[in-house]
N, CA, C, O and CB atoms as a CASP TS submission, in Angstrom:
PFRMAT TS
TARGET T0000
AUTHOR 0000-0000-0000
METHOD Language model
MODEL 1
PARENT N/A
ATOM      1  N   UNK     1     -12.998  12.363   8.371  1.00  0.00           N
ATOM      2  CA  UNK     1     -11.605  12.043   8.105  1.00  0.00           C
ATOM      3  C   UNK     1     -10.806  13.334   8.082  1.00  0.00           C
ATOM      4  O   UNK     1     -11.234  14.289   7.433  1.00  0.00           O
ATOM      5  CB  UNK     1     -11.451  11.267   6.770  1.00  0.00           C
ATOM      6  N   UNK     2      -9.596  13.413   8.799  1.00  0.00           N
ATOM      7  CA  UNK     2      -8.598  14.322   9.059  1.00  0.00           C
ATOM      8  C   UNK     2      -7.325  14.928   7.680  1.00  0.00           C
ATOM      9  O   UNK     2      -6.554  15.887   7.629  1.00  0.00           O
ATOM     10  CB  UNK     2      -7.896  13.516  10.274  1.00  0.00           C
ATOM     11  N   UNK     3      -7.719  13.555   6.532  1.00  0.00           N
ATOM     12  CA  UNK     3      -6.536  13.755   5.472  1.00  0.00           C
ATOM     13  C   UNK     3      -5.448  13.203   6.073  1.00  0.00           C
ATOM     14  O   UNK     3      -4.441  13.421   5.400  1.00  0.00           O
ATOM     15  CB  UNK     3      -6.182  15.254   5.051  1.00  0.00           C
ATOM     16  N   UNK     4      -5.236  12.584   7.054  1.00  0.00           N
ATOM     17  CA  UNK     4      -3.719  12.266   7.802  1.00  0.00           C
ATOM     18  C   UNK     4      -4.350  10.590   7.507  1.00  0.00           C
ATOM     19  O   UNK     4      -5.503  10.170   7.405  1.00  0.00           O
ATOM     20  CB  UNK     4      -3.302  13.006   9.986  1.00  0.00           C
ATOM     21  N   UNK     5      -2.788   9.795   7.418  1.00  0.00           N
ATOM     22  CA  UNK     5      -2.853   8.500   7.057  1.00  0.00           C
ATOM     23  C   UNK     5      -2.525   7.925   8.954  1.00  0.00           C
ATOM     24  O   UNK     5      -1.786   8.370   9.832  1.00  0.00           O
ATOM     25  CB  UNK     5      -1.515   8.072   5.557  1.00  0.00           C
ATOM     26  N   UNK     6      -3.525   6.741   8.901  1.00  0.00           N
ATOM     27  CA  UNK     6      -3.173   6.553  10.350  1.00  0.00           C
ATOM     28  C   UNK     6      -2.011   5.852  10.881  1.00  0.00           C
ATOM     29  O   UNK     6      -1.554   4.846  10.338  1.00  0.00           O
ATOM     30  CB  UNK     6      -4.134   5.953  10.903  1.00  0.00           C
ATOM     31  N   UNK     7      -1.662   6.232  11.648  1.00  0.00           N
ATOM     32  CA  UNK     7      -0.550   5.907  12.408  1.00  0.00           C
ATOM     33  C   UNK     7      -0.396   4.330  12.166  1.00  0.00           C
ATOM     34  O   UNK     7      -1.406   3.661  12.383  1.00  0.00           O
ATOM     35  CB  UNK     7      -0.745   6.349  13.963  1.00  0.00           C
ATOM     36  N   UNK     8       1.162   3.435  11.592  1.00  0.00           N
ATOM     37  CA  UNK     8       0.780   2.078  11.202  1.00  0.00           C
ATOM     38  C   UNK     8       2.295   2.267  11.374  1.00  0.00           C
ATOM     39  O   UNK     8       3.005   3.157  10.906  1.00  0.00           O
ATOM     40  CB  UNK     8      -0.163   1.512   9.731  1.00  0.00           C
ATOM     41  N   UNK     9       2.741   0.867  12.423  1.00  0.00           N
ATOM     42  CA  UNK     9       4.189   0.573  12.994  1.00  0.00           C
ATOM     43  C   UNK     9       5.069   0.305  11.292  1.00  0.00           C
ATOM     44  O   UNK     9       4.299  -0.210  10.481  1.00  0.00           O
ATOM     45  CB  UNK     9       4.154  -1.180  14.314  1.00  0.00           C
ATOM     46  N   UNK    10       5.828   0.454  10.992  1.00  0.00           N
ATOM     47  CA  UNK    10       6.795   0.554   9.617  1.00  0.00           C
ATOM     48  C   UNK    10       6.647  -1.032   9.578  1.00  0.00           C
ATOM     49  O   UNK    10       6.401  -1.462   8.451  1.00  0.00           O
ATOM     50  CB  UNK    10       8.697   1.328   9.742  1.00  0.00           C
ATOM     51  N   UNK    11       6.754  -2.027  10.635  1.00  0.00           N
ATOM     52  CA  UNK    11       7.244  -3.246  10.048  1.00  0.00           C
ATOM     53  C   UNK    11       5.709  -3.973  10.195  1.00  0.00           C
ATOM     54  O   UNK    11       5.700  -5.199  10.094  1.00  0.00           O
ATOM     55  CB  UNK    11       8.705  -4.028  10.932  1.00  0.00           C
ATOM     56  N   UNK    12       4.439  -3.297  10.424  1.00  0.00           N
ATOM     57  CA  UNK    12       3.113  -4.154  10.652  1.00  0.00           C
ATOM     58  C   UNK    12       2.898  -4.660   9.048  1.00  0.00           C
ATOM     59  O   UNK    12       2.943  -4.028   7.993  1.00  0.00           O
ATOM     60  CB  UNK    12       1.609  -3.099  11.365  1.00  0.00           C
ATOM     61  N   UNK    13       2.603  -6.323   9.395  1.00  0.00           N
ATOM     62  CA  UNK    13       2.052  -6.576   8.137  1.00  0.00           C
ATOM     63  C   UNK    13       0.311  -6.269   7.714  1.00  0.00           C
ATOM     64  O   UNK    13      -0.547  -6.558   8.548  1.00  0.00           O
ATOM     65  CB  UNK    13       2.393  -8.028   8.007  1.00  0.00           C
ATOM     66  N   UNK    14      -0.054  -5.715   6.470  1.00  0.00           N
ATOM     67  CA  UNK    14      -1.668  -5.150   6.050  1.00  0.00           C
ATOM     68  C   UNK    14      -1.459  -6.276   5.296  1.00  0.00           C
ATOM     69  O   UNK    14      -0.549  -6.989   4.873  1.00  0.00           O
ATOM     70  CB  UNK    14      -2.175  -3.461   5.228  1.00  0.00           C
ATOM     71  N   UNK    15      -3.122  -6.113   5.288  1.00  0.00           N
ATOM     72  CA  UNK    15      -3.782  -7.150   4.275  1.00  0.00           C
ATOM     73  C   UNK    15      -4.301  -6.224   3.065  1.00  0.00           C
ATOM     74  O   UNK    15      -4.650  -5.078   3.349  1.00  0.00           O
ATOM     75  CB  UNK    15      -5.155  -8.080   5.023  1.00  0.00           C
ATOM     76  N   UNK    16      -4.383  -6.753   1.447  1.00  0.00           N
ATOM     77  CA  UNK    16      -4.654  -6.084   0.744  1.00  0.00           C
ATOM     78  C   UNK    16      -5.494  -4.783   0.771  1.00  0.00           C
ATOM     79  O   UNK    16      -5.334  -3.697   0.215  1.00  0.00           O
ATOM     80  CB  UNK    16      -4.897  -6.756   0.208  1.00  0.00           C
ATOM     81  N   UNK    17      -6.643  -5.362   1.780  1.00  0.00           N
ATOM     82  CA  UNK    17      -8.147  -4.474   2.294  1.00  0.00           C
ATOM     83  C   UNK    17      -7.277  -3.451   3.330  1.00  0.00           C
ATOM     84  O   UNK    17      -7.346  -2.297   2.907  1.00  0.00           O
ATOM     85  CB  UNK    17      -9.702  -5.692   3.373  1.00  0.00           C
ATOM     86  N   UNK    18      -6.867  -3.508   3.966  1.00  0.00           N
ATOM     87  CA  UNK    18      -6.060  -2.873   4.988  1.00  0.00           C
ATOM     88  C   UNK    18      -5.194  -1.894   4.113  1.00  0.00           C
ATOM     89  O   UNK    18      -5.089  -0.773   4.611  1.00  0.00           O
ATOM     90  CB  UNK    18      -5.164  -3.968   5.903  1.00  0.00           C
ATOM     91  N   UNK    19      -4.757  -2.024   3.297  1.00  0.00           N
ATOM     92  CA  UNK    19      -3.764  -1.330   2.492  1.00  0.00           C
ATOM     93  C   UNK    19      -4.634  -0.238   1.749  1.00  0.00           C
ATOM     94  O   UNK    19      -4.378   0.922   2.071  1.00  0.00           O
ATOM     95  CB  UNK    19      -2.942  -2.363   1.453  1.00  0.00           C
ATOM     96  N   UNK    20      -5.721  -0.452   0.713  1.00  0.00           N
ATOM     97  CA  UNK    20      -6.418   0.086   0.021  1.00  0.00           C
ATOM     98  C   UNK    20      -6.730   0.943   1.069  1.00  0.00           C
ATOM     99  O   UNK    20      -6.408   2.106   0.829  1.00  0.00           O
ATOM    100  CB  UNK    20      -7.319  -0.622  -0.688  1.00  0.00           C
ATOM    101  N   UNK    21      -7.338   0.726   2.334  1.00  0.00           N
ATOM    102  CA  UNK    21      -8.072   1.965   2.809  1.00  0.00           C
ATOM    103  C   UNK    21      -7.511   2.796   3.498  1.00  0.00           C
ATOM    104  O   UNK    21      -8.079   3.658   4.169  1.00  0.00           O
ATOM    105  CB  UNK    21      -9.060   1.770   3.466  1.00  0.00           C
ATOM    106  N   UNK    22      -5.574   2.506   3.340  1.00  0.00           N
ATOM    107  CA  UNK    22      -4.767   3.544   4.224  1.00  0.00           C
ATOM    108  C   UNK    22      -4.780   4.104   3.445  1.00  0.00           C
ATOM    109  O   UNK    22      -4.470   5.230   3.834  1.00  0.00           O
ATOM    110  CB  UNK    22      -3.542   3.471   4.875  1.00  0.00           C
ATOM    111  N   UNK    23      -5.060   4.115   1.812  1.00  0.00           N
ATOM    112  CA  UNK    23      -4.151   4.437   1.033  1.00  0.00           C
ATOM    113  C   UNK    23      -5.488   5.255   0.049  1.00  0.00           C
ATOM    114  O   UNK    23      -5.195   6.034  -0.858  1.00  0.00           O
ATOM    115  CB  UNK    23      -3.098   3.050   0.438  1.00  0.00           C
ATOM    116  N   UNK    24      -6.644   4.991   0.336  1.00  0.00           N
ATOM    117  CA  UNK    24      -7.823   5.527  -0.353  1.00  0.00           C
ATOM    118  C   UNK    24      -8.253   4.946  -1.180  1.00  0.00           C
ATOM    119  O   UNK    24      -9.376   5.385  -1.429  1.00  0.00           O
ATOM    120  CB  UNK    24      -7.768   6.542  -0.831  1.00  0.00           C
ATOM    121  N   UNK    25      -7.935   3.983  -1.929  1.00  0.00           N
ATOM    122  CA  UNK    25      -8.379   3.091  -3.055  1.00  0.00           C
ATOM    123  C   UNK    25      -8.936   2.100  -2.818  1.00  0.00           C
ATOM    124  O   UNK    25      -8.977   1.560  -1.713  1.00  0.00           O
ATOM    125  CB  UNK    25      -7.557   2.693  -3.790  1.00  0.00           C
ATOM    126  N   UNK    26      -9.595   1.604  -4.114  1.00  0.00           N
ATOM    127  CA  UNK    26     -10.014   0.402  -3.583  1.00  0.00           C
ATOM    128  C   UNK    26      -9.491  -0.769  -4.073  1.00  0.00           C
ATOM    129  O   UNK    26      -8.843  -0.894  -5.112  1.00  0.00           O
ATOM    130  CB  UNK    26     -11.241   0.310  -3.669  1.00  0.00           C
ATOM    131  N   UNK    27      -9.917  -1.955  -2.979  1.00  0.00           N
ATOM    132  CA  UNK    27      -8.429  -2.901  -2.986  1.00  0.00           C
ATOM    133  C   UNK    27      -8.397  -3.884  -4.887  1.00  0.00           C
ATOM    134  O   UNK    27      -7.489  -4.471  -5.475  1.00  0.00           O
ATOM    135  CB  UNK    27      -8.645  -4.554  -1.129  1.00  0.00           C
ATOM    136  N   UNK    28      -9.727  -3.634  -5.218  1.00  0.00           N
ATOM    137  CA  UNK    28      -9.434  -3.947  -6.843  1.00  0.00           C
ATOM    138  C   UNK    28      -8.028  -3.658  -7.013  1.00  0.00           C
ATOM    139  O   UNK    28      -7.106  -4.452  -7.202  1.00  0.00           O
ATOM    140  CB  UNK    28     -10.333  -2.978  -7.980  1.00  0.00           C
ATOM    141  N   UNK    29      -7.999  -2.004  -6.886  1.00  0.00           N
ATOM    142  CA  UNK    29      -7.005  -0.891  -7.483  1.00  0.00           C
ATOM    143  C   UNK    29      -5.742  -1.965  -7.233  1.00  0.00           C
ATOM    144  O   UNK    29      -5.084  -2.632  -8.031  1.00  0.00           O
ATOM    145  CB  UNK    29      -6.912   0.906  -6.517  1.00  0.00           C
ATOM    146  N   UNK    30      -5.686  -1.824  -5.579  1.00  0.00           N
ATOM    147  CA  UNK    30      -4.479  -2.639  -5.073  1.00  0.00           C
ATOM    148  C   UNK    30      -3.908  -3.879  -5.867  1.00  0.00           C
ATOM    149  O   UNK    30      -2.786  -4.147  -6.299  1.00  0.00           O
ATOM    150  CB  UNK    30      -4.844  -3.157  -3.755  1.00  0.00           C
ATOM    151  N   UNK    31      -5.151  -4.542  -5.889  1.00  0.00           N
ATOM    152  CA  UNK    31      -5.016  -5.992  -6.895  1.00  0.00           C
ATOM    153  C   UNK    31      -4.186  -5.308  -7.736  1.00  0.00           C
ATOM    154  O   UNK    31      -3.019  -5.103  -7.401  1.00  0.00           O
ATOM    155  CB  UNK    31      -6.500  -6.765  -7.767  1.00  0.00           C
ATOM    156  N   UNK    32      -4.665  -4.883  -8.895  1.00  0.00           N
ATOM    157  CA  UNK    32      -4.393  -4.462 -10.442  1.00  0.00           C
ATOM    158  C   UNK    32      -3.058  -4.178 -10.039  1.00  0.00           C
ATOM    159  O   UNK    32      -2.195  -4.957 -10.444  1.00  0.00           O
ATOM    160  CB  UNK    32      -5.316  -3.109 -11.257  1.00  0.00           C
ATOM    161  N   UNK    33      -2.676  -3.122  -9.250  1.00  0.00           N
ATOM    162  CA  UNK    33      -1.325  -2.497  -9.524  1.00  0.00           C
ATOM    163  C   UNK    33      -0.288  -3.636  -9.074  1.00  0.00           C
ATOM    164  O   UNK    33       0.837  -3.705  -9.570  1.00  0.00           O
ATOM    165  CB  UNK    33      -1.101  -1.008  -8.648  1.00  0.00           C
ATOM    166  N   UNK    34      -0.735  -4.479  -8.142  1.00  0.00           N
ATOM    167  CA  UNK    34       0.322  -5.586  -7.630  1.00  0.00           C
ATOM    168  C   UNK    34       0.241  -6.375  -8.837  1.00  0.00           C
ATOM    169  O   UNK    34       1.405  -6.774  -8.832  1.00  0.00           O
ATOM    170  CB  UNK    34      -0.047  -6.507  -6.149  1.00  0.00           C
ATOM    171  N   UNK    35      -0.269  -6.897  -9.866  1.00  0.00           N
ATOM    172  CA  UNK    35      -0.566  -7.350 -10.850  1.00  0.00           C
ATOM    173  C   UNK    35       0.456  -7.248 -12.213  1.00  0.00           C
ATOM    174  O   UNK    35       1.228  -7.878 -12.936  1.00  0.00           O
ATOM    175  CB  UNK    35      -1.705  -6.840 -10.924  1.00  0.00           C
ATOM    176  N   UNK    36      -0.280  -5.738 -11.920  1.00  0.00           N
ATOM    177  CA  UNK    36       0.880  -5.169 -13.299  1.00  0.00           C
ATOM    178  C   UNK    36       2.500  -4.597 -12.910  1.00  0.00           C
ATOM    179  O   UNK    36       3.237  -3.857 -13.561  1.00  0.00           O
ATOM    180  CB  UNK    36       0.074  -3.590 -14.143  1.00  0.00           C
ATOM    181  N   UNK    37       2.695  -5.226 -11.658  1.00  0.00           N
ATOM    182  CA  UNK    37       4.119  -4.659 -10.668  1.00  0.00           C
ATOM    183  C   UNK    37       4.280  -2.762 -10.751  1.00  0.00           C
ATOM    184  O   UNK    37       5.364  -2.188 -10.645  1.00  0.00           O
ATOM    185  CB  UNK    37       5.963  -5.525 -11.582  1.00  0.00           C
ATOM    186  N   UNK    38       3.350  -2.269 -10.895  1.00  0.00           N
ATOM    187  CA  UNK    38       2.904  -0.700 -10.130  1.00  0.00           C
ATOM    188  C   UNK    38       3.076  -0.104  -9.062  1.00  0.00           C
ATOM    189  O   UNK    38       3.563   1.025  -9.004  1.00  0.00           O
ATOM    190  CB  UNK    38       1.848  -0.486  -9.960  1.00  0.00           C
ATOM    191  N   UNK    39       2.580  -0.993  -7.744  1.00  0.00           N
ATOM    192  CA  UNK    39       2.161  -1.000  -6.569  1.00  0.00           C
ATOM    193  C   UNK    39       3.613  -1.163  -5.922  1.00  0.00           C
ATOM    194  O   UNK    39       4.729  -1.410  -6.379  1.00  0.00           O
ATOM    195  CB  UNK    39       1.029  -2.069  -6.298  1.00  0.00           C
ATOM    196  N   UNK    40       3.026  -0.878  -4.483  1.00  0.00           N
ATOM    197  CA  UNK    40       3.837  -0.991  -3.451  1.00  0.00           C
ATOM    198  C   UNK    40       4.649  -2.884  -3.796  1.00  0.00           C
ATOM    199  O   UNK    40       4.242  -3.664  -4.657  1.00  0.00           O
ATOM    200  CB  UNK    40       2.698  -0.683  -1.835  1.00  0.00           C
ATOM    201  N   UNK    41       5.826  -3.137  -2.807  1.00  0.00           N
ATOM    202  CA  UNK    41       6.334  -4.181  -2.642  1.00  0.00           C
ATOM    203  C   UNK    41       5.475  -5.014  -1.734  1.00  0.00           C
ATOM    204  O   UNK    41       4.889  -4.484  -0.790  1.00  0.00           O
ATOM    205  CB  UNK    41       7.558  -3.972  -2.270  1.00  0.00           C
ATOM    206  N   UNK    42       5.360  -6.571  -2.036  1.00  0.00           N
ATOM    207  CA  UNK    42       4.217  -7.345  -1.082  1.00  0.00           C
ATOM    208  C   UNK    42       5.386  -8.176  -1.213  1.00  0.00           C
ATOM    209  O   UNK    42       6.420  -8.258  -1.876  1.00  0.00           O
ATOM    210  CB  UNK    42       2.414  -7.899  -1.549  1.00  0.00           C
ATOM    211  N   UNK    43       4.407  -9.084   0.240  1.00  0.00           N
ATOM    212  CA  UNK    43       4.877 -10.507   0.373  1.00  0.00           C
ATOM    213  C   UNK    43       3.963 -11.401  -0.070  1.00  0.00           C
ATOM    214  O   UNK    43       2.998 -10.758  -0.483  1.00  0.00           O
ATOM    215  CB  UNK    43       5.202 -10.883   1.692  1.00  0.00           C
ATOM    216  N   UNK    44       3.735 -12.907  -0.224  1.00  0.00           N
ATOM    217  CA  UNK    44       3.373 -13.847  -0.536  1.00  0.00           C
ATOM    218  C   UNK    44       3.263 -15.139   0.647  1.00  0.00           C
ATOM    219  O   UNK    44       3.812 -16.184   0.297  1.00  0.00           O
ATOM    220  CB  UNK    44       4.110 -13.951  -1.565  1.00  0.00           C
ATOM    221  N   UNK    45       2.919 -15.137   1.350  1.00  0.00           N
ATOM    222  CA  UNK    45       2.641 -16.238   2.627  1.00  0.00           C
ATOM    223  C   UNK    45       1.869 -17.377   2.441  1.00  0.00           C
ATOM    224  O   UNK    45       0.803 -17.552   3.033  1.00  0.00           O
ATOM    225  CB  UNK    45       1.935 -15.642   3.764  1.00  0.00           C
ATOM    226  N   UNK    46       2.403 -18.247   1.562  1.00  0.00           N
ATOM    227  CA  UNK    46       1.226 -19.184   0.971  1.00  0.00           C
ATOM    228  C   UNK    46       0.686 -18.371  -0.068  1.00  0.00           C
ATOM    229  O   UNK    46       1.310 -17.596  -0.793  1.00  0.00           O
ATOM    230  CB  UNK    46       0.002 -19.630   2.051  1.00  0.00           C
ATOM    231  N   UNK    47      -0.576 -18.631  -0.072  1.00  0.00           N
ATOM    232  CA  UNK    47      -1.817 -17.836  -0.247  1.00  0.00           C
ATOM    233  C   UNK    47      -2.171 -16.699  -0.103  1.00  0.00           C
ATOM    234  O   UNK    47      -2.781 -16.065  -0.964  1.00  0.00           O
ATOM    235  CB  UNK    47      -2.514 -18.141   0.233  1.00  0.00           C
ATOM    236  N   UNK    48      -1.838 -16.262   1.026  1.00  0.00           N
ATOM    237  CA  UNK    48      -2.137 -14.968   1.244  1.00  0.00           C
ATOM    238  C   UNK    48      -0.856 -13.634   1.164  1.00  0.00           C
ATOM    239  O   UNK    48       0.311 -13.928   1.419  1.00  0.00           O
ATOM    240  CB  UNK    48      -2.770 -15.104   2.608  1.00  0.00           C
ATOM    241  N   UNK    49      -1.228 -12.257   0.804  1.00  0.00           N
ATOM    242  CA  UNK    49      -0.900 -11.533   0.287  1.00  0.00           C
ATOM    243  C   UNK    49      -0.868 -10.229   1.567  1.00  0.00           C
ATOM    244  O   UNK    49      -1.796  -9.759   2.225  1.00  0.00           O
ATOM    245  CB  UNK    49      -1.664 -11.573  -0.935  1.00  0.00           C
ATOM    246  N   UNK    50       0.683  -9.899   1.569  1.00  0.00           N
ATOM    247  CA  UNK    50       0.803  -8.923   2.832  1.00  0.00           C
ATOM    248  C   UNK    50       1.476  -7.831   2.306  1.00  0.00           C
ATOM    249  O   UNK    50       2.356  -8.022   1.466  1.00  0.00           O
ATOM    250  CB  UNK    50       1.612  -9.492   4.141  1.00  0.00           C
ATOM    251  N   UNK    51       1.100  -6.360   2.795  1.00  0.00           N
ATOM    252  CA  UNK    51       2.236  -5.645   2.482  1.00  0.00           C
ATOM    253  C   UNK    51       2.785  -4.609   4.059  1.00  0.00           C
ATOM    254  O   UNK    51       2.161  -4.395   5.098  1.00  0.00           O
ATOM    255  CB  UNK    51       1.739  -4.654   0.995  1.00  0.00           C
ATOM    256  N   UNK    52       4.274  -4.129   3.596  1.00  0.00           N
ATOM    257  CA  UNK    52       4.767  -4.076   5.162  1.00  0.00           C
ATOM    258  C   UNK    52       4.485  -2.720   4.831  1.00  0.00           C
ATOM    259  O   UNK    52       4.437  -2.512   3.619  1.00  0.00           O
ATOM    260  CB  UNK    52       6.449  -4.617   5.832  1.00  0.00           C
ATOM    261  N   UNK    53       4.269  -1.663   5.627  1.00  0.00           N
ATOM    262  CA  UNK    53       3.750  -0.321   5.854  1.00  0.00           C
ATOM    263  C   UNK    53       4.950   0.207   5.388  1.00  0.00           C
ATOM    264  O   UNK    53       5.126   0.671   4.261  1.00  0.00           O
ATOM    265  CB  UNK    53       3.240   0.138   7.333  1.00  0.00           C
ATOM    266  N   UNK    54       5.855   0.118   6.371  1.00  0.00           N
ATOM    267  CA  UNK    54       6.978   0.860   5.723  1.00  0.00           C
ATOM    268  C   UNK    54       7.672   0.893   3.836  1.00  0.00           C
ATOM    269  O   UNK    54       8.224   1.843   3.281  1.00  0.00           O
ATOM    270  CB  UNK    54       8.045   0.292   6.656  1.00  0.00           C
ATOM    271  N   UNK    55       7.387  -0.404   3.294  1.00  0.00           N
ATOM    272  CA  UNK    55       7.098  -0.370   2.123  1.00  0.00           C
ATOM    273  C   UNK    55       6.004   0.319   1.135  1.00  0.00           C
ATOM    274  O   UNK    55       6.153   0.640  -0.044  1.00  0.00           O
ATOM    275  CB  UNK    55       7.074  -1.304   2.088  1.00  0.00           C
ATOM    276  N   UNK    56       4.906   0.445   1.936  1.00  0.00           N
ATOM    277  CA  UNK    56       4.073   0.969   1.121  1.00  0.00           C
ATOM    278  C   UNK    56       4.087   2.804   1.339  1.00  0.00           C
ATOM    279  O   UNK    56       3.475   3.576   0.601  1.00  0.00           O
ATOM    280  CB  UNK    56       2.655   0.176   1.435  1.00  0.00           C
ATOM    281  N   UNK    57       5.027   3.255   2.650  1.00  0.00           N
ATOM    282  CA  UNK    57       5.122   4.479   2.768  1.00  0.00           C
ATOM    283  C   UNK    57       6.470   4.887   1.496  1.00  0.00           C
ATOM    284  O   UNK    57       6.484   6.005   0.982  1.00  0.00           O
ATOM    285  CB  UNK    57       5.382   4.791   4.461  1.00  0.00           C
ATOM    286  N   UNK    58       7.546   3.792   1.120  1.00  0.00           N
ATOM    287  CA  UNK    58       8.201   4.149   0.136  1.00  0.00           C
ATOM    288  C   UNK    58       8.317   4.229  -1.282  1.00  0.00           C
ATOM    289  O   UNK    58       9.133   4.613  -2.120  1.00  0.00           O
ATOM    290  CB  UNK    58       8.759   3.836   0.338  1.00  0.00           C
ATOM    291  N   UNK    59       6.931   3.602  -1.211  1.00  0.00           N
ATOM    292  CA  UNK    59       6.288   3.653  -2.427  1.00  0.00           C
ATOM    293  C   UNK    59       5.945   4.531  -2.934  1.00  0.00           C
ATOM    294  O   UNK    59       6.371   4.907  -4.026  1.00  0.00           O
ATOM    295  CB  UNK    59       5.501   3.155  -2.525  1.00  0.00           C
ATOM    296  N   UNK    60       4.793   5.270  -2.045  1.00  0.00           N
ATOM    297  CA  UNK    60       4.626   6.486  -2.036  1.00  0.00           C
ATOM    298  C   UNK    60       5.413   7.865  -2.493  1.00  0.00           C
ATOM    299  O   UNK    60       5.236   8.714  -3.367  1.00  0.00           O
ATOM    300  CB  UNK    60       4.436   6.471  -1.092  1.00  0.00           C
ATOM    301  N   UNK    61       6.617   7.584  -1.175  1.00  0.00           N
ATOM    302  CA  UNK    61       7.740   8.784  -1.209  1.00  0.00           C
ATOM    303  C   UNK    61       7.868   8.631  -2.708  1.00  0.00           C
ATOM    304  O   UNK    61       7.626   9.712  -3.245  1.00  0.00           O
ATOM    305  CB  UNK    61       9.359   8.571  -0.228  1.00  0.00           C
ATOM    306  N   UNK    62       8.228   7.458  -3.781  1.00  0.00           N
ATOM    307  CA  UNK    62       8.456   7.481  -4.716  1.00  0.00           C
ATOM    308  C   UNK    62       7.475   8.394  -5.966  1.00  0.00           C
ATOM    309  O   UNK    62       7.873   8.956  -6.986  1.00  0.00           O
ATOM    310  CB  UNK    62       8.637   6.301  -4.706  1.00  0.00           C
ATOM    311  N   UNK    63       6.122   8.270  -5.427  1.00  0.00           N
ATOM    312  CA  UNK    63       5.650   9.160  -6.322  1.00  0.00           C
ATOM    313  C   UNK    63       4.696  10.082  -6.466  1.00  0.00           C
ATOM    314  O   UNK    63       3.611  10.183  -7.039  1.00  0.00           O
ATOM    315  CB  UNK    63       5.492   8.708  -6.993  1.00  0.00           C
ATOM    316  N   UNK    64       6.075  11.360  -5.127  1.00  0.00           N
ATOM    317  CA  UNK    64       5.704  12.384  -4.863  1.00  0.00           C
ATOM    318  C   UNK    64       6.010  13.313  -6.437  1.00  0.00           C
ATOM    319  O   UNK    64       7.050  13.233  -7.091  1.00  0.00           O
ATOM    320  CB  UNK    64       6.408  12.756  -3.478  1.00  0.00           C
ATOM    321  N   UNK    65       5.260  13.844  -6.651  1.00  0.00           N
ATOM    322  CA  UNK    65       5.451  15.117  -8.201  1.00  0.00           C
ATOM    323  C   UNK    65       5.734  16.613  -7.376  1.00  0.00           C
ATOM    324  O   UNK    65       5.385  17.073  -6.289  1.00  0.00           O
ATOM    325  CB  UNK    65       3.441  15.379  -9.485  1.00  0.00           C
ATOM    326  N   UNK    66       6.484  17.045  -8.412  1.00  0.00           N
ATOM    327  CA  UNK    66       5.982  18.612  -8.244  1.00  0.00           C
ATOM    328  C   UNK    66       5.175  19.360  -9.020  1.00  0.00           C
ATOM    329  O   UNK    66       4.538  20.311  -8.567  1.00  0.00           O
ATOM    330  CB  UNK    66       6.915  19.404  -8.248  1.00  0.00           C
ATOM    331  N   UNK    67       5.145  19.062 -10.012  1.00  0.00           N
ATOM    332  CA  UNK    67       4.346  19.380 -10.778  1.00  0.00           C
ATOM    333  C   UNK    67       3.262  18.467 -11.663  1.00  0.00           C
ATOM    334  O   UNK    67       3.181  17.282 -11.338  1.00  0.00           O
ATOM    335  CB  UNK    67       5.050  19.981 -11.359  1.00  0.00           C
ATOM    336  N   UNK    68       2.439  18.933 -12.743  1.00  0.00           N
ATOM    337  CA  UNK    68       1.899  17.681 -13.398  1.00  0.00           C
ATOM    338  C   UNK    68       1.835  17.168 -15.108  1.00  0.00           C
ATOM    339  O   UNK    68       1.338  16.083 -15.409  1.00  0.00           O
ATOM    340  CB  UNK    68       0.576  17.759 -12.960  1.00  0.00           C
TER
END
């Protein structure tokens, strides 16, 4: 692995599993934080559970630190 997140179109919908492993975690993690409203923004399709890339890249941006 390069450390670079792979290339993922802003509006592709991931599946929880898909998400965790752009993102390094595991999709428990994902669960929990969508859970406790932590996590990135999802959708709800029925049953099943999507999140849009570009959301989960602003998620992120959100919690860049400079320090700790």
């Amino acid at each position: 692995m390069n450390g670079r997140l792979p290339t993922t179109p802003p509006e592709q919908l991931l599946t929880s599993r898909e998400t965790a492993e752009r993102l390094g975690l595991a999709e428990n993690t994902v669960a929990r934080m969508r859970c406790h409203g932590t996590g990135p923004e999802f959708l709800k399709l029925g049953r099943a559970v999507r999140y849009r890339w570009r959301d989960v890249e602003q998620w992120l941006a959100g919690r860049m630190q400079t320090s700790t």
